[in-house]
N, C-alpha and C positions, 0 to 999 in steps of 0.2 A: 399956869402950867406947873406941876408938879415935877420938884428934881429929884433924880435917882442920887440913893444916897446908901452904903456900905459903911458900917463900923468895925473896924481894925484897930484893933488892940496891940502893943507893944509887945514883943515875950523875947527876954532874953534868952536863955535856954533854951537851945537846938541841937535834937537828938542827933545823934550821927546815924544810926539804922535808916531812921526817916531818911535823910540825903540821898545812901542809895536807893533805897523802895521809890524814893519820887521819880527817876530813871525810868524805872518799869512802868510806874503807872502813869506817869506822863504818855507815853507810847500809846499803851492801848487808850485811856481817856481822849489822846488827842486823836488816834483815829475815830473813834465811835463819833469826835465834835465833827471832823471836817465833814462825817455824812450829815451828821444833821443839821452843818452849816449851810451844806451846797442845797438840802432841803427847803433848810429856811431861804435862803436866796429864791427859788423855786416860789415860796411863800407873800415876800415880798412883791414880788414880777405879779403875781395873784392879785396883791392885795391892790397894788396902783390901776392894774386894770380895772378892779371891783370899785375903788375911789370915781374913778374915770367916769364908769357907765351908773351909777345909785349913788355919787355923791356924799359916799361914807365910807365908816372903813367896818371890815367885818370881823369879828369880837374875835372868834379863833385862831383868825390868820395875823391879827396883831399878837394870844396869847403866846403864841408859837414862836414869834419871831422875838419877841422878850424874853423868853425861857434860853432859848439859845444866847443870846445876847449875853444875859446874866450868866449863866457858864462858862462862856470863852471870859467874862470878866475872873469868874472863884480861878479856872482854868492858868490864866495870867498873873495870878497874886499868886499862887500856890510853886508854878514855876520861876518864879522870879524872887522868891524866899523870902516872902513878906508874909507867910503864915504858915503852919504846920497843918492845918484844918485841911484834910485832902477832899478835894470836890469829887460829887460821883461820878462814876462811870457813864452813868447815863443821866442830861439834863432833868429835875425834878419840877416835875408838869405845875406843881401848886405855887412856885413862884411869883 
């Protein structure tokens, strides 16, 4: 089994602008997540029934539910001021 694995870097210096801007894009970022959280939940429910009836899982509906996954993680470091690296708006599908 392969482990997820994130590299974070130390950085002392921390803009003060960045602080407030994090406020605002926290907001909208976090709304844009929780749709395509309650999606990927959606995705999941999908994917255990597809397990259930073929015995596998289907490639899509796991990339999906990792892309989000990885998100609410960038999402969580980023609000919690363990990096300055703002995650996007929208989860980025090549992950």
């Amino acid at each position: 089994m392969k482990t997820v694995q994130h590299k974070i870097t130390y950085v002392e210096k921390a803009p003060r602008v960045e602080m407030l801007f994090r406020i605002v894009w926290a907001i909208i970022a976090g709304i844009v997540l929780v749709i395509f959280s309650f999606i990927a939940l959606l995705a999941s429910v999908l994917q255990f029934l597809y397990i259930l009836v073929y015995g596998k899982r289907q490639r899509g509906l796991f990339d999906f539910v990792k892309v989000v996954e990885v998100q609410q993680f960038r999402l969580k470091l980023y609000l919690a001021f363990v990096t300055d690296e703002r995650p996007p708006i929208f989860p980025e599908m090549n992950v």
